[in-house]
VEXMARRO-165094 format. One record per residue (C-alpha): x, y, z negated. Coordinates in steps of 0.1 Angstrom, whole numbers, padded with zeros to 4 digits, always signed. Layout:
# residues N
XYZ...
END
This chain:
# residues 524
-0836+1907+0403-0854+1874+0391-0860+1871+0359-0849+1840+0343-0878+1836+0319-0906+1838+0345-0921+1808+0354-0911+1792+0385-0939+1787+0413-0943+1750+0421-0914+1732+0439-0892+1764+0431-0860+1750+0414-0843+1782+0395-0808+1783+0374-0804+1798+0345-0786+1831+0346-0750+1815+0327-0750+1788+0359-0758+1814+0384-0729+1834+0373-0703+1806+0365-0707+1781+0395-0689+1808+0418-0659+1807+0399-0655+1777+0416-0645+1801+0445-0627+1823+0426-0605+1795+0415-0597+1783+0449-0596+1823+0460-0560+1823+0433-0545+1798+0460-0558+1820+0488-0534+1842+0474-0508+1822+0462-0503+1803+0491-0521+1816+0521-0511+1852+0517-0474+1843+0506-0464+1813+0517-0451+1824+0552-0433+1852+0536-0418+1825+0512-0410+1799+0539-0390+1826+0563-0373+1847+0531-0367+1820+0511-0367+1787+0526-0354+1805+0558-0371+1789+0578-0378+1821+0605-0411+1818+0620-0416+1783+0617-0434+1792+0585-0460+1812+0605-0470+1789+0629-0469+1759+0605-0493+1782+0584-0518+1778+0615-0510+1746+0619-0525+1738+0584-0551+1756+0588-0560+1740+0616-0554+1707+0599-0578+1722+0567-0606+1726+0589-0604+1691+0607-0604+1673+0570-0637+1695+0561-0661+1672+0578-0643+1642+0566-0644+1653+0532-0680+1667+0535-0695+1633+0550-0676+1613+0516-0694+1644+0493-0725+1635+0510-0719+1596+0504-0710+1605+0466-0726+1598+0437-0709+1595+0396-0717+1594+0367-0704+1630+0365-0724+1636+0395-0717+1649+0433-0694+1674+0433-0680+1676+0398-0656+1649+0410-0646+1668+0442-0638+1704+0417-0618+1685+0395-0591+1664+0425-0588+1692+0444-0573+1710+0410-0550+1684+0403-0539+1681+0439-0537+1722+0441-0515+1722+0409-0490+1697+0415-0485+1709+0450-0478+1742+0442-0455+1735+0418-0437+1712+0445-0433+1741+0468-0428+1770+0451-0403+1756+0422-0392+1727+0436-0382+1733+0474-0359+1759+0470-0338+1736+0453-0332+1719+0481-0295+1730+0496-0289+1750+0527-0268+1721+0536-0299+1698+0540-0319+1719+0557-0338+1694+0576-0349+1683+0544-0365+1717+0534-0382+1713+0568-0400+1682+0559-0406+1695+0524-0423+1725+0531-0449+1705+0555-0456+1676+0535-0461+1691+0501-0484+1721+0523-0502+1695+0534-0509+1678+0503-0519+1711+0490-0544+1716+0521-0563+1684+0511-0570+1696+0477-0578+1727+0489-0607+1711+0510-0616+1690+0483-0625+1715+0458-0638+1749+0486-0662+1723+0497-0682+1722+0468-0688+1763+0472-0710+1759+0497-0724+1724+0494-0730+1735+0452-0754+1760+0461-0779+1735+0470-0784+1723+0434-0779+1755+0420-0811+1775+0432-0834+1774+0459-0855+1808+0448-0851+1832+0476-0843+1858+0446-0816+1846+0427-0801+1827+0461-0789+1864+0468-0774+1866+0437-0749+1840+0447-0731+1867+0466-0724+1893+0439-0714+1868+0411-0691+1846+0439-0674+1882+0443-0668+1887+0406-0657+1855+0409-0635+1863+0436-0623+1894+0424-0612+1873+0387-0592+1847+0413-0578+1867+0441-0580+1904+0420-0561+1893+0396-0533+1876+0417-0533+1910+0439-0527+1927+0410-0503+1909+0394-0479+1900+0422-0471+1932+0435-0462+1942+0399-0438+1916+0390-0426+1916+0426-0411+1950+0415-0388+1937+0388-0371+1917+0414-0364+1939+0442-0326+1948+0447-0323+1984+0454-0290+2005+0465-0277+2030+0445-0301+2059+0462-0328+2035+0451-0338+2019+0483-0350+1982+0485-0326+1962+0498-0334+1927+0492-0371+1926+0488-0387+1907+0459-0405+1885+0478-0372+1869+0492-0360+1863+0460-0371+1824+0445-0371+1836+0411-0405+1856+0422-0421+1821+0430-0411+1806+0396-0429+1830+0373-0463+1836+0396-0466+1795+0397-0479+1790+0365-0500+1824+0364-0521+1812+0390-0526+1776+0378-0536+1789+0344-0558+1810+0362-0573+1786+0387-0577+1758+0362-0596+1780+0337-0623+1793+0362-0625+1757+0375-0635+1751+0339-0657+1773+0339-0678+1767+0371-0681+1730+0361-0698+1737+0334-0724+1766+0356-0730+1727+0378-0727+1701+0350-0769+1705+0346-0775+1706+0381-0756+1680+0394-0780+1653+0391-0798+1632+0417-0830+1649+0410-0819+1681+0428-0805+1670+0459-0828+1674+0490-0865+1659+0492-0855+1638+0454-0823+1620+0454-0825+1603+0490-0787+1600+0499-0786+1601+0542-0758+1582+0552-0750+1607+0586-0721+1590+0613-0701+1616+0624-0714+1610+0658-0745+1630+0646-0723+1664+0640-0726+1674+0676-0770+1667+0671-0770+1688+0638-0753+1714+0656-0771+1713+0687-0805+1719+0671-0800+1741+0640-0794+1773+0656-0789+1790+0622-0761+1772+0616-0747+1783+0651-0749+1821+0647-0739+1819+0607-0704+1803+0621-0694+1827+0645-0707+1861+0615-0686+1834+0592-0655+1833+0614-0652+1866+0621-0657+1882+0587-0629+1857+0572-0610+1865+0600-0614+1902+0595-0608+1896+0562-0574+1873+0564-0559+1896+0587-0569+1933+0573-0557+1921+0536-0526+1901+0547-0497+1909+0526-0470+1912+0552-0499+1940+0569-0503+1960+0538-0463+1956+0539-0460+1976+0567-0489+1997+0565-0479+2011+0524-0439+2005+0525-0430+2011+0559-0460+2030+0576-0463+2053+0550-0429+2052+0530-0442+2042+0498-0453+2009+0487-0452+2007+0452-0472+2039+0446-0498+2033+0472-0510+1994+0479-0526+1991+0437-0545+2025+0440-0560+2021+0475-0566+1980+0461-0584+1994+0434-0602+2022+0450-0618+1995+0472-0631+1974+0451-0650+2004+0427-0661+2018+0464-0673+1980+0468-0693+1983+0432-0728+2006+0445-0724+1983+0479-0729+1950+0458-0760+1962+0441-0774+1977+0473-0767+1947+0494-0787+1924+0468-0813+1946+0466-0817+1942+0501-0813+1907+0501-0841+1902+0482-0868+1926+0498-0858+1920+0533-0836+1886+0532-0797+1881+0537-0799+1884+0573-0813+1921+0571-0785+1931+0542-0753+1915+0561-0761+1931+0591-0770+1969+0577-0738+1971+0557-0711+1953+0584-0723+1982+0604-0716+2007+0577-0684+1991+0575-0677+1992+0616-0687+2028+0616-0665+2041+0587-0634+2022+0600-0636+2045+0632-0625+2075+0606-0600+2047+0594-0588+2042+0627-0584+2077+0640-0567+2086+0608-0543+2058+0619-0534+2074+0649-0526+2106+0634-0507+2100+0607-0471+2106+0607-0443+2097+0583-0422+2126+0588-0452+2150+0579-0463+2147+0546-0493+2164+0553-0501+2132+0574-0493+2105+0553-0514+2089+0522-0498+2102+0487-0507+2097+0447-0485+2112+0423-0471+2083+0407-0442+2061+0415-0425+2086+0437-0454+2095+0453-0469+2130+0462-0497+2151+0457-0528+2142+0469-0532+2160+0505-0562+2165+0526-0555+2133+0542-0552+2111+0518-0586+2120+0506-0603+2115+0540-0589+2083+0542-0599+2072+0508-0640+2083+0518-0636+2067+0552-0616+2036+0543-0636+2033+0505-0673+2031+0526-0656+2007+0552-0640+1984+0528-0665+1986+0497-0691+1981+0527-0674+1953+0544-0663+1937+0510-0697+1935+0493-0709+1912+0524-0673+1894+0527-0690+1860+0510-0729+1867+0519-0720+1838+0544-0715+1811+0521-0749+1817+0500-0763+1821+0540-0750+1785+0542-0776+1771+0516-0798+1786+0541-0792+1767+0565-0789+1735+0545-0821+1740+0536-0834+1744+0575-0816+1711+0584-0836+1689+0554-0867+1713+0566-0863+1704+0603-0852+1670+0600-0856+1657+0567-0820+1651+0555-0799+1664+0525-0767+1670+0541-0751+1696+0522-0715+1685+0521-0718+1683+0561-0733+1717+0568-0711+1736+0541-0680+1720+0558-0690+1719+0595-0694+1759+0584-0660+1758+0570-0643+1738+0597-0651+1765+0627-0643+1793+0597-0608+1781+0591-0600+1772+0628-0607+1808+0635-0587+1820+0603-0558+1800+0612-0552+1824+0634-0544+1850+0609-0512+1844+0605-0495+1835+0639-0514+1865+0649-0497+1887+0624-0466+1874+0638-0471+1873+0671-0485+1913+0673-0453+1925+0649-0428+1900+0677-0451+1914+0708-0452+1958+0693-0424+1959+0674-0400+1935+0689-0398+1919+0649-0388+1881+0652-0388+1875+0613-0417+1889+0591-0410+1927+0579-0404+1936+0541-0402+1966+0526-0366+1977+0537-0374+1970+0572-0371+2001+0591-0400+2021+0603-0408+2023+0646-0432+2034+0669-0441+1994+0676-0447+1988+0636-0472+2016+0639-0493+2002+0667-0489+1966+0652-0503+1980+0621-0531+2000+0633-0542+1970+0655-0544+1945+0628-0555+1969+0598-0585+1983+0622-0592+1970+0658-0595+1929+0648-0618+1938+0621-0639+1961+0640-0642+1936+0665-0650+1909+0641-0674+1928+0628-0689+1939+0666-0691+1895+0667-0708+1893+0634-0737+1919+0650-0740+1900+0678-0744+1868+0658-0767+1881+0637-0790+1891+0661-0808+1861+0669-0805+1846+0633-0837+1832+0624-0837+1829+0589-0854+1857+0574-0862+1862+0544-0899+1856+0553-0889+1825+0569-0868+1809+0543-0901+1813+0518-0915+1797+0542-0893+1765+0546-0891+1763+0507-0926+1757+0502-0926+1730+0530-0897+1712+0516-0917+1716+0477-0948+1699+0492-0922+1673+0508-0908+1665+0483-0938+1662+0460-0954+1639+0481-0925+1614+0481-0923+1618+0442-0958+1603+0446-0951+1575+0469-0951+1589+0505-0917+1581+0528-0896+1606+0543-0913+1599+0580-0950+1603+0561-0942+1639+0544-0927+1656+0574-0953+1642+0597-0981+1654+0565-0960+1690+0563-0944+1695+0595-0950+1735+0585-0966+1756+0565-1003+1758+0580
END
């Protein structure tokens, strides 16, 4: 790893370790609403709400709406500039937006009578939407941030690790704690059986609310201050030049920056991989129903993934560093494609009715471990601690290609490229849930989401092992593809930061844009 007190070479701009590793809070605070919301707002909209599976689709439908305010809000980051700079304005919206929403929809809308249903109806889509454009506001500033942050091809890596720690403070703790207070409001029979599941109940709603505001507001807090001394006109692009870009010039900047291209397709299928794989109405029916236990098996395979993920983060910077981010995404998304085949086949065999075939941990009213359970934890642990430790390389990929764009045509455009990234991401990811639906209502003939006291069937199985293994694998099988013919190297983004330093140096000494790229058009 860089050190921090080494000098920079000329034209390098480095952060200081405290900014490296607080900026991606940012995404760890928006990562608590990825949770809150995104993983258990369907489930609240059809339990609660009762709204069946118009909560689903109008999940997608937001998404889809997210992705087409991206560029909108990216080309009014781009045309910003405060006295609190760039994107400290956008962080701190979005949080107020986020936290009042939520608050609308989780405490407030079940207030709403059963008698006015058409009312809940509205409620639940205006308030969501409200939520989605804070949501934009402050996830935009993940990507676009990075810009300012560093542009040394050694610490740029670094991004990836401390955005996961980041992540894992946001949506790790919200994993955890759900689940866990989830459990004091289930309604069992007298034989001990869940029958009214806790995440029907409003009261649920009501006490995880606050948790993840606190939460999200205090790692906001945090990554404003990793920005607050590099959010200054000095550090964007070639020195301060603001581009005003139409938004008839997208379909150019996509055209020509080929990078860009390939990164959204590796983006769009690892966050789809990732949305579907970790939903919480999947690892439902793969824990509760699948394998008879939820309670004693969804924390300890959680948490078995992420110390799997541990020696995969410090292996896949490592290799980001040496051989460029390119090289490391694509060496461990295959480790993670070939492990899942165990996962998968495992799948297949298990059977409920055998405890030998099943997953079990002796707690909870679980088992003893079994031969099973322990090749799934090597096969699945590799996959997942594989797959997770490259889950976000992506979004430090997109500074990348920020950097190619000023390099090949002379513009600092960060808010555009992070969210023309974003927009194709979350058009993809919308999916997620109206596919979860849709593959429970296609193999198990489900028309509302299952809970925990839904029975277990043949169809649930299939459903299960085609969302827990066969999307990801393919996503990952797109990602390889994608990454093929991904041109920034490591060697080449050395390359395009020296040429943007001489740039820029030469306009701090009176040369125009035009004059510099025509002086440096490359490194020779």
């Amino acid at each position: 790893m860089a050190k921090e007190s080494s000098p920079a070479p000329a034209g390098v701009n480095r952060a200081k370790m405290y900014q490296l590793a607080l900026f991606p809070l940012n995404n760890g605070a928006t990562n608590v609403y990825f949770v809150l919301i995104l993983s258990y707002v369907a489930q609240f909209g059809s339990s609660v709400l009762q709204l069946g599976m118009f909560a689903s689709l109008m999940v997608t439908f937001m998404r889809v709406f997210d992705a087409i305010t991206d560029p909108i809000i990216g080309a009014l980051m781009d045309r910003t500039s405060t006295r609190i700079g760039k994107f400290r304005p956008f962080m701190i919206i979005g949080s107020v937006i986020m936290a009042v929403s939520v608050i609308c929809l989780y405490v407030l809308t079940p207030l709403i009578p059963e008698t006015m249903m058409w009312l809940r109806y509205v409620a639940f889509v205006v308030v969501y939407a409200i939520w989605v454009i804070g949501y934009t506001f402050q996830t935009s500033v993940t990507r676009a941030g990075q810009t300012v942050l560093t542009n040394d091809p050694n610490q740029r890596p670094l991004f990836t690790i401390f955005n996961t720690v980041g992540s894992m403070l946001g949506m790790g703790v919200m994993q955890v704690l759900i689940p866990m207070i989830k459990k004091n409001y289930n309604i069992l029979d007298e034989a001990g059986n869940v029958i009214v599941s806790g995440y029907a109940r409003p009261e649920l709603y009501r006490i995880i609310t606050p948790i993840g505001i606190a939460v999200s507001v205090g790692l906001t807090i945090l990554a404003i201050i990793g920005i607050a001394e590099k959010d200054r006109p000095e550090f964007y692009g070639l020195g301060g030049t603001q581009e005003k870009v139409k938004f008839s010039e997208y379909a150019e900047i996509i055209k020509h920056n080929k990078p860009m291209q390939r990164l959204m397709v590796a983006g769009a299928g690892c966050k789809l991989a990732l949305a579907i794989a970790t939903n919480t109405t999947v690892l439902l029916a793969l824990y509760g129903i699948m394998m008879g236990n939820y309670d004693s098996l969804f924390l300890p395979m959680m948490i078995l993934g992420y110390v799997f993920a541990v020696p995969f983060f410090l292996l896949s910077v490592r290799t980001s560093q040496k051989q460029g981010q390119k090289a490391s995404l694509t060496r461990y998304v295959a480790v993670a494609l070939i492990s899942y085949v165990g996962v998968l086949a495992l799948l297949i065999l298990s059977n409920n009715q055998n405890p030998a075939m099943t997953l079990s941990f002796p707690f909870n009213g679980g088992g003893a471990i079994n031969l099973y359970t322990v090749l799934f934890i090597l096969f699945f642990g590799i996959g997942y601690g594989a797959y997770y430790a490259t889950a976000d390389m992506p979004i430090p990929m997109v500074a990348d290609c920020s950097d190619y764009e000023t390099y090949r045509s002379g513009k600092y455009i960060p808010g555009i490229m992070g969210t023309l990234f974003s927009l194709v991401d979350k058009l993809v990811s919308s999916l997620a849930q109206t596919l979860v639906a849709f593959i429970f209502l296609i193999f198990a003939g489900l028309s509302e989401l299952p809970t925990d006291a839904t029975p277990f069937s043949g169809g649930i199985k299939v459903a299960v092992i085609v969302m827990f293994c066969v999307i990801p694998m393919l996503a990952w099988i797109a990602t390889l593809w994608a990454m093929h013919g991904y041109s920034l190297t490591g060697k080449k983004m050395k390359e395009i930061q020296e040429v943007n330093s001489a740039r820029k140096q030469g306009i701090a000494e009176g040369m125009s844009i035009e004059e510099a790229m025509e002086k440096w058009p490359s490194k020779d």
